[in-house]
C-alpha positions as CSV (number, residue, x, y, z in Angstrom):
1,X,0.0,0.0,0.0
2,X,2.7,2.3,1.0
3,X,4.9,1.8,-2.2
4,X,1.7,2.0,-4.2
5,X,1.3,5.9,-2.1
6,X,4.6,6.8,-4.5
7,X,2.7,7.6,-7.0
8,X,0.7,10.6,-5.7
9,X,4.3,12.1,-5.1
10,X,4.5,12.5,-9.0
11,X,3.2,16.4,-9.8
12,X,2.1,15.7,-13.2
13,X,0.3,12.2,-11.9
14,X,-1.7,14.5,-9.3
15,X,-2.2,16.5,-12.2
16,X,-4.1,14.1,-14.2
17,X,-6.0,12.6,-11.6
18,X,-7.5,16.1,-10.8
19,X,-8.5,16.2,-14.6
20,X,-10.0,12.6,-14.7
21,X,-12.4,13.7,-11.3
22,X,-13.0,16.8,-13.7
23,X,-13.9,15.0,-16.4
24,X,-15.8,12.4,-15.0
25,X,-17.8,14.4,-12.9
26,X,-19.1,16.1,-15.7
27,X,-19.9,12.8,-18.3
28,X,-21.6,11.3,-15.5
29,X,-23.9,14.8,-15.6
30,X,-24.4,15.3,-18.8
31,X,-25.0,11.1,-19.6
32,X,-28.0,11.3,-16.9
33,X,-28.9,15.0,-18.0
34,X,-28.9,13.7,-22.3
35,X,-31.2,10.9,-20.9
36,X,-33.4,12.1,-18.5
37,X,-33.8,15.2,-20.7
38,X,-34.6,13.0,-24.1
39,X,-37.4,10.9,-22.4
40,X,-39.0,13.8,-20.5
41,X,-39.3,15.1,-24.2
42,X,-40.0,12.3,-25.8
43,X,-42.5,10.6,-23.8
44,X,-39.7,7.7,-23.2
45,X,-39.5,6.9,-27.1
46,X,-37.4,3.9,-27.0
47,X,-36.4,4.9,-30.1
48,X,-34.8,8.4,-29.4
49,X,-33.5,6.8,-25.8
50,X,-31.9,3.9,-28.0
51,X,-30.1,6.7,-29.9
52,X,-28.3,7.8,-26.8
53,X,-26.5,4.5,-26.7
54,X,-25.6,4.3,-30.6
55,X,-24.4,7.9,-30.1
56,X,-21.9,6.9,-27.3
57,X,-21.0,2.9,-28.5
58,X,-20.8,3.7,-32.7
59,X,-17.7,5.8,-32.2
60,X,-15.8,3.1,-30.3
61,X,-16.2,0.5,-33.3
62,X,-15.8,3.3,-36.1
63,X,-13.0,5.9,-35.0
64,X,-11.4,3.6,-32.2
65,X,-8.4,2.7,-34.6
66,X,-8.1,5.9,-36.4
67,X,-8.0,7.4,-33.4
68,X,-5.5,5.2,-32.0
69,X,-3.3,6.5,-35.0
70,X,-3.6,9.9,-34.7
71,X,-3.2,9.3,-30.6
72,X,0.2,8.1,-31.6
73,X,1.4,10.4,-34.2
74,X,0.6,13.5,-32.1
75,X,2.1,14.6,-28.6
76,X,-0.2,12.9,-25.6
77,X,-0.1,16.2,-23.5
78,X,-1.3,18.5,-25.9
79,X,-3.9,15.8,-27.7
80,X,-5.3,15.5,-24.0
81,X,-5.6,19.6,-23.8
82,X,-7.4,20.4,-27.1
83,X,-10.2,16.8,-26.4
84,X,-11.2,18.4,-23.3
85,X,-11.3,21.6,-25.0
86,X,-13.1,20.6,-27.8
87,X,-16.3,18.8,-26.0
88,X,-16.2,22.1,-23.7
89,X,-16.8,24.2,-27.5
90,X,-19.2,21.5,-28.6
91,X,-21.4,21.6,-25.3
92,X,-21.6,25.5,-25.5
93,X,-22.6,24.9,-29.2
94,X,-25.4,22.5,-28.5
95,X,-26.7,25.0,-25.6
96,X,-26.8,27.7,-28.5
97,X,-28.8,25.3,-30.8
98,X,-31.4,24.0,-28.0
99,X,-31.7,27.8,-27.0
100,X,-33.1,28.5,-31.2
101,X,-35.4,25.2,-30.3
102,X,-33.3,22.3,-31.9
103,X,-33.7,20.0,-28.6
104,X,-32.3,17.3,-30.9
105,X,-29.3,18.5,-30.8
106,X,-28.5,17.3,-27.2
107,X,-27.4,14.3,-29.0
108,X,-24.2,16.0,-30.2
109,X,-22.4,16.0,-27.2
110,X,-22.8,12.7,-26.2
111,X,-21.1,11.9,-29.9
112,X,-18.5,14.1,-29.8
113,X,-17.1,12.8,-26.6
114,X,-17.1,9.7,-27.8
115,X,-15.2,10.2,-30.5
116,X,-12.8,12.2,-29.1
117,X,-12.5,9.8,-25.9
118,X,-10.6,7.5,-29.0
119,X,-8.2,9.9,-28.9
120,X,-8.1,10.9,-25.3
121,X,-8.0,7.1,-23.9
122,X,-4.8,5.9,-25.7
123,X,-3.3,9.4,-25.7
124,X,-3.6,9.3,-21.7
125,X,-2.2,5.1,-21.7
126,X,0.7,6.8,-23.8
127,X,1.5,9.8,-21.6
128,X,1.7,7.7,-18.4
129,X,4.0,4.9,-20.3
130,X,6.4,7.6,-21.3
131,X,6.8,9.5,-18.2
132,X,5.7,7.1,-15.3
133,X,8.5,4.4,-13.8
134,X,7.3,1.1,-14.5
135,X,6.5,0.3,-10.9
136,X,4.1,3.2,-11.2
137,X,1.9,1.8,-13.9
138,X,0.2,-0.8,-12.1
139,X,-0.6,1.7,-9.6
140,X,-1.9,4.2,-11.8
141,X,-4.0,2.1,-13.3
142,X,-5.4,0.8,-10.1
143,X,-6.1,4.0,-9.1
144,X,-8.0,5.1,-11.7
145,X,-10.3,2.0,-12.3
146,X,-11.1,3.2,-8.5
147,X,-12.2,6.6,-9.4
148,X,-14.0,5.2,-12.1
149,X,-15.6,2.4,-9.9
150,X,-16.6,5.3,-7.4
151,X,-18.2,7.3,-10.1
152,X,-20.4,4.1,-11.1
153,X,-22.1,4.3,-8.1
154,X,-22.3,8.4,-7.5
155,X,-22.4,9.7,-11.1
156,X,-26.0,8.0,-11.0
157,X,-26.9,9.8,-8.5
158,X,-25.2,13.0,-9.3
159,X,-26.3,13.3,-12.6
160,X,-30.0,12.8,-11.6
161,X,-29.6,15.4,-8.7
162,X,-27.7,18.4,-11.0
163,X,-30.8,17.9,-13.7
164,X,-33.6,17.4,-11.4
165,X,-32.7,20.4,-9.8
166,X,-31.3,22.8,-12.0
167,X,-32.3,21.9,-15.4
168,X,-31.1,20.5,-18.4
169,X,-28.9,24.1,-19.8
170,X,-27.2,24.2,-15.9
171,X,-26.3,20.4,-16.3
172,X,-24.8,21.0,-20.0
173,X,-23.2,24.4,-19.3
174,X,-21.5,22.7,-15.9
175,X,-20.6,19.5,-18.2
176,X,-18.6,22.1,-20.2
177,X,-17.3,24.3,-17.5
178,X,-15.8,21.3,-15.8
179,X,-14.0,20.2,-19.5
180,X,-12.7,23.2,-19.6
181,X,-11.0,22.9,-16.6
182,X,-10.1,19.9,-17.0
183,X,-8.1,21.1,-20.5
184,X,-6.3,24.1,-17.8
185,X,-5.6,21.9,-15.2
186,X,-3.8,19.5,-18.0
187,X,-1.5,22.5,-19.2
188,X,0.3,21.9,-15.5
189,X,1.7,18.8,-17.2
190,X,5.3,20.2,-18.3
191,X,5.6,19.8,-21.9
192,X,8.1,17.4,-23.3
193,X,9.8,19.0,-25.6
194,X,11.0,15.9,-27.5
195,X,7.1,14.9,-28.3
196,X,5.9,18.1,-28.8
197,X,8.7,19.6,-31.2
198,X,7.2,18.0,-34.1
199,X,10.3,15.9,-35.4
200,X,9.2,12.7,-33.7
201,X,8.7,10.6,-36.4
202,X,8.1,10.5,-40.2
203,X,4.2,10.6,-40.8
204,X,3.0,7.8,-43.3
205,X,-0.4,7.0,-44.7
206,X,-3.3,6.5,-42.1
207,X,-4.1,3.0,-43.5
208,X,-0.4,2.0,-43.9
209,X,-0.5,2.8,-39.9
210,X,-3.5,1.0,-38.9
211,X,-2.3,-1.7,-41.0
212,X,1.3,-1.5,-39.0
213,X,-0.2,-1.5,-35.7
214,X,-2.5,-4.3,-36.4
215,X,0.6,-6.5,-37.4
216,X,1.9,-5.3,-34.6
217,X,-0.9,-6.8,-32.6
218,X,-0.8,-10.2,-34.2
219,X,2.5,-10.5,-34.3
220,X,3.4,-10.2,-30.5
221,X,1.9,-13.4,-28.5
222,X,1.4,-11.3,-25.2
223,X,-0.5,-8.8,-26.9
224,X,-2.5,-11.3,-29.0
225,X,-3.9,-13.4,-26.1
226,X,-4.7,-10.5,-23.8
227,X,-6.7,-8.7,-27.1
228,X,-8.4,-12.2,-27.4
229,X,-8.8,-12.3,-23.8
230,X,-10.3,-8.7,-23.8
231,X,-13.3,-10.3,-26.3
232,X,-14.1,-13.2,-24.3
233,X,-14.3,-11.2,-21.3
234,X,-17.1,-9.1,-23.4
235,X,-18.8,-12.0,-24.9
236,X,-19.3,-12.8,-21.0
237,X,-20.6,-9.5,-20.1
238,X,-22.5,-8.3,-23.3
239,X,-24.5,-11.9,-22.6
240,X,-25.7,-11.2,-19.4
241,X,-25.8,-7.2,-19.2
242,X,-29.7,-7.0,-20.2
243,X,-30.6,-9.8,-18.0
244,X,-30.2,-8.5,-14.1
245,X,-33.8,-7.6,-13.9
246,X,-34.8,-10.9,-15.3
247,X,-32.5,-12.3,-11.8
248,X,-34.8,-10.6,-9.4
249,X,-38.0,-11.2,-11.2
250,X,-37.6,-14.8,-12.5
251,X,-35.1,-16.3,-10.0
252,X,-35.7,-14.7,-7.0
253,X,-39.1,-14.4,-7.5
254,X,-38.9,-10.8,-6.6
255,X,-40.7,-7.1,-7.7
256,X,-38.4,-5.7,-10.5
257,X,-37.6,-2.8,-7.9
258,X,-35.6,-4.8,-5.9
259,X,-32.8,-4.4,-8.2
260,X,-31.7,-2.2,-6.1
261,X,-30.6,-5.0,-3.8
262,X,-28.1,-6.3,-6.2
263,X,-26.8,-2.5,-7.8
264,X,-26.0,-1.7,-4.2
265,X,-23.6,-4.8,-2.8
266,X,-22.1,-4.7,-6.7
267,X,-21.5,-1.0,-6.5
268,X,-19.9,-1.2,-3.0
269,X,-17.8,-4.4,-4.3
270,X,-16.1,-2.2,-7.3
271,X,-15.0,0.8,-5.0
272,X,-13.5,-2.2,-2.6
273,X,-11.8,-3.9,-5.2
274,X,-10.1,-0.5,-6.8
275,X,-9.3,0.1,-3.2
276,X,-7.7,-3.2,-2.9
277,X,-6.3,-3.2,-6.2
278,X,-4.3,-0.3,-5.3
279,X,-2.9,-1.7,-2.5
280,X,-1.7,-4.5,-3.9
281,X,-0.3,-3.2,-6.9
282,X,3.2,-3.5,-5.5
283,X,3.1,-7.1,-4.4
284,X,1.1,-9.1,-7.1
285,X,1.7,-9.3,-10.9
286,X,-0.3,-8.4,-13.5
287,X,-0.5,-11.7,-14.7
288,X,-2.1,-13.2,-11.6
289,X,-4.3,-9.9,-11.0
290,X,-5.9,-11.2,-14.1
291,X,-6.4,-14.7,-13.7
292,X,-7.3,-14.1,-10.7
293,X,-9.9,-11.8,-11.3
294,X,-11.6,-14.3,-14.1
295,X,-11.5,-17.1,-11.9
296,X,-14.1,-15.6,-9.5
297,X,-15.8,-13.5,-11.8
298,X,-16.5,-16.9,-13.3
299,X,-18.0,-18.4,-10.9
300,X,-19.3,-15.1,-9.7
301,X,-21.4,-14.8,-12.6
302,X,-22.6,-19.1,-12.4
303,X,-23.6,-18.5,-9.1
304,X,-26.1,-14.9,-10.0
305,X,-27.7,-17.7,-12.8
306,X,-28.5,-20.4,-10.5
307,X,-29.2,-18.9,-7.2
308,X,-32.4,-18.5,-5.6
309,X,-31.9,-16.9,-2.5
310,X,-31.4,-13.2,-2.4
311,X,-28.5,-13.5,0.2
312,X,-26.4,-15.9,-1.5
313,X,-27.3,-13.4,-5.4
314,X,-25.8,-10.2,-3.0
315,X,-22.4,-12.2,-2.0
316,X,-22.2,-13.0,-5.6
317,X,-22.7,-9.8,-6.8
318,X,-20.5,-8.2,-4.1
319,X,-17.6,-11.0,-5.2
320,X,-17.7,-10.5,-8.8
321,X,-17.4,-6.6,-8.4
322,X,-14.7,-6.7,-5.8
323,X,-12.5,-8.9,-8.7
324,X,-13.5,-6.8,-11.6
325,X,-11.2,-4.1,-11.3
326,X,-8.4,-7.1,-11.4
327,X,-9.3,-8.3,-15.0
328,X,-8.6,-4.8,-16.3
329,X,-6.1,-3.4,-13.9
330,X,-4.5,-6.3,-15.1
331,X,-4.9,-6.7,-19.0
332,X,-4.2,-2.9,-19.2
333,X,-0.9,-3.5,-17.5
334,X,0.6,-6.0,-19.3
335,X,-0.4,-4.3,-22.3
336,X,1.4,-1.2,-21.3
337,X,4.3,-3.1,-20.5
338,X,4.5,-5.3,-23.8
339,X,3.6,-2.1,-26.0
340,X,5.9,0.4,-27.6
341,X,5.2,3.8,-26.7
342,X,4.5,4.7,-30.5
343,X,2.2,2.2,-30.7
344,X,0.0,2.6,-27.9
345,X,-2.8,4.4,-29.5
346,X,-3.3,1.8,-32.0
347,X,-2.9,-0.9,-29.9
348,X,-5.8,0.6,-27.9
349,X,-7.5,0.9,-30.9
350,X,-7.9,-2.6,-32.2
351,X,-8.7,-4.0,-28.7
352,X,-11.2,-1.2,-28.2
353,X,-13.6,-2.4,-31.1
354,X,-13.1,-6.0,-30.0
355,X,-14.7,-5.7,-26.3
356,X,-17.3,-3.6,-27.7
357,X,-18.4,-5.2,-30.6
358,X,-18.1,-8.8,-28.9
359,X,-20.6,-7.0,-26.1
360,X,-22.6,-5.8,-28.9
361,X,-23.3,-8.4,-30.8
362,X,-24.1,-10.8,-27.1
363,X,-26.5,-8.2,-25.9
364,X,-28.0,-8.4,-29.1
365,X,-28.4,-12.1,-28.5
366,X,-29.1,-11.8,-24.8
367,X,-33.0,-11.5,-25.3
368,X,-33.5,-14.0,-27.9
369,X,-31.4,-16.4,-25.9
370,X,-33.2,-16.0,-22.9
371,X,-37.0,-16.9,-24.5
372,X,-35.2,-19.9,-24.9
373,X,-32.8,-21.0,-22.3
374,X,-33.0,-21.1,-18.4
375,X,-31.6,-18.1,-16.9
376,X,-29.0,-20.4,-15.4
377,X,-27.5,-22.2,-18.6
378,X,-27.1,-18.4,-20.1
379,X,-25.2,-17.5,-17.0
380,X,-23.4,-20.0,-17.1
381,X,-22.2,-19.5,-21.0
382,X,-21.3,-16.2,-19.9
383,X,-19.1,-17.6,-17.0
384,X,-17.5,-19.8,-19.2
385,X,-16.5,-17.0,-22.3
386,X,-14.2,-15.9,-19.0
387,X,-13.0,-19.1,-18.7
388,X,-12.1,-19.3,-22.1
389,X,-10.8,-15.9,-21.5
390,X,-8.5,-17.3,-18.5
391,X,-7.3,-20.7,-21.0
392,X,-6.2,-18.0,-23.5
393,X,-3.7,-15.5,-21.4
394,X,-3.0,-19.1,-19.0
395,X,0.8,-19.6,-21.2
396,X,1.4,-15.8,-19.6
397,X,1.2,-16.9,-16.1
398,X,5.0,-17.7,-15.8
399,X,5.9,-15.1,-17.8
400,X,7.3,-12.2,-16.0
401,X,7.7,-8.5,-17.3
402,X,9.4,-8.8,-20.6
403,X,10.5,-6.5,-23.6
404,X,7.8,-4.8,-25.3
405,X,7.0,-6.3,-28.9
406,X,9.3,-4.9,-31.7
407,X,8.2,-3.2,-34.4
408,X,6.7,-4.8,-37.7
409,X,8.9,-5.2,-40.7
């Protein structure tokens, strides 16, 4: 725990830890203003609140590897500045449009963000691989998966509070105060004047560089199994993510407002595990983080599908959160350590689409699957993707910190 405490001694870390509380806080408003706003207008369309979601997941499978090549041509620091600047300009724009009547166009943000969070997210992997000590990585990543683990279970309620009380223009117009000072707080990072001098590298073509890094993907075993990994784990989760009401309601025999009783032991198991997480980093590798964390999520997830006791559905709920954090402190880390910094961003990139689209395409199979199948057998399927998930990056075990992968031919 203490040698984990090291890394709040780093200025710039501080630094960007402030911005991610900034710019957390205000996603997690304007996500529950956009919605909350969009069915108060709509009447609950299921249509126009389905649209929120294609607005935030299209961008991930469309831009997540063009980003990842522009987040490694151009210098992390300043990438980070103008993102946060730019959704800070593109909420004040959409406040301008809805004030002329175009409501729609409280869409916008929501899209913009997540495009430019495919840029922000490998540009932010990069800066802390090329200025953080490798001991420190592990921590920071722990750290982080905390914060976002706290905001899971406040940003809900946040969110809701900031619109219900003020409105939807006070919930966008503090979304984009707080980007914006998230962008000034950033410009306290010193600028590395090797990055940002412009002679880094010679620019190619932006499809001869997504082709590159995805031959540097395949051609790296680490980086291969944990990618492969990374889409078993969202088979897993896309399978069962639509199904926790049908738990309280069909196996517990319970009012679908008691799924409360499961949000809140899950909630309070993700904040423990970051917690923990952290305090381990020091002492346990990233290998076993992992594989330890699919292990239980595993049979976390069996359990939730079987059970029929509320108890004994809250303990399994509580476990499986309190080991999530470890499947992606970990895969993040040995990714960061088996990764060029040049090729971060496209790295990112190609295992970005992967999770997403593999928990696309499950939760599109979730409700078909369950008119058909007991609750239990789909739980279980999901349990076992980790499992396949845990067979894949098993040959890593044994494998301590190596070189990163070299660079395609």
């Amino acid at each position: 725990m203490f040698a984990s405490l090291k890394l709040l001694h780093h200025p710039w870390i501080r630094v960007v830890l402030i911005s991610n509380l900034l710019t957390q806080t205000g996603i997690w408003v304007r996500n529950f203003a956009v919605l909350l706003y969009v069915v108060n207008k709509t009447g609950g369309d299921a249509f126009a609140v389905s649209m929120i979601s294609v607005a935030e997941y299209a961008p991930m499978l469309v831009f997540a590897l063009i980003g990842g090549v522009f987040a490694d041509r151009w210098p992390p620091r300043r990438t980070l500045i103008w993102c946060d600047a730019l959704a800070a300009v593109s909420i004040w724009i959409v406040l301008a449009a809805m004030k002329s009547g175009a409501w729609e166009a409280v869409f916008f943000p929501t899209l913009v963000s997540a495009v430019l969070s495919q840029l922000s997210q490998p540009s932010g992997m990069r800066l802390f691989q090329e200025r953080a000590a490798a001991d420190l990585i592990q921590p920071a990543m722990s750290v982080l998966q905390t914060m976002f683990a706290v905001f899971m279970v406040l940003g809900p309620v946040l969110g809701t509070w900031v619109y219900q009380t003020f409105g939807i223009s006070v919930s966008m117009g503090l979304t984009g105060t707080v980007f914006l000072l998230s962008a000034a707080v950033l410009g306290w990072i010193p600028a590395d004047a090797k990055a940002e001098g412009g002679g880094r590298r010679k620019e190619t073509s932006v499809f001869r560089e997504m082709r590159d890094g995805i031959r540097y993907v395949t051609s790296n075993r680490v980086l291969g199994r944990l990618s492969l990994c990374f889409a078993a784990v969202g088979l897993g989760i896309g399978l069962i993510s639509p199904l926790s009401v049908f738990i309280v309601t069909d196996k517990l025999g319970l009012p679908a407002d008691h799924l409360k009783w499961l949000s809140i032991p899950y909630g309070a198991g993700e904040i423990a595990g970051g917690i923990a997480a952290f305090a381990l980093a020091g002492r346990m590798a990233p290998q076993t983080l992992l594989m330890l964390g699919l292990i239980v999520n595993a049979a976390g997830i069996a359990v939730t599908g079987w059970s029929g006791m509320l108890w004994l559905t809250m303990l399994a709920q509580f476990v499986i959160a309190l080991l999530q954090p470890a499947i992606f402190i970990g895969n993040q880390t040995l990714v960061m350590q088996h990764t060029e910094p040049e090729y971060i961003g496209r790295v990112s990139g190609i295992r970005t689409p992967l999770m997403t689209g593999a928990m696309l395409l499950m939760m599109s199979l979730s409700g078909v699957l369950a008119g058909r199948l007991p609750l239990g057998i789909i739980y279980s399927l999901a349990g076992l993707c980790l499992l396949i998930g845990l067979l894949i990056v098993l040959p890593l075990y044994r494998q301590r910190e190596s070189a990163p992968a070299s660079r395609p031919e």
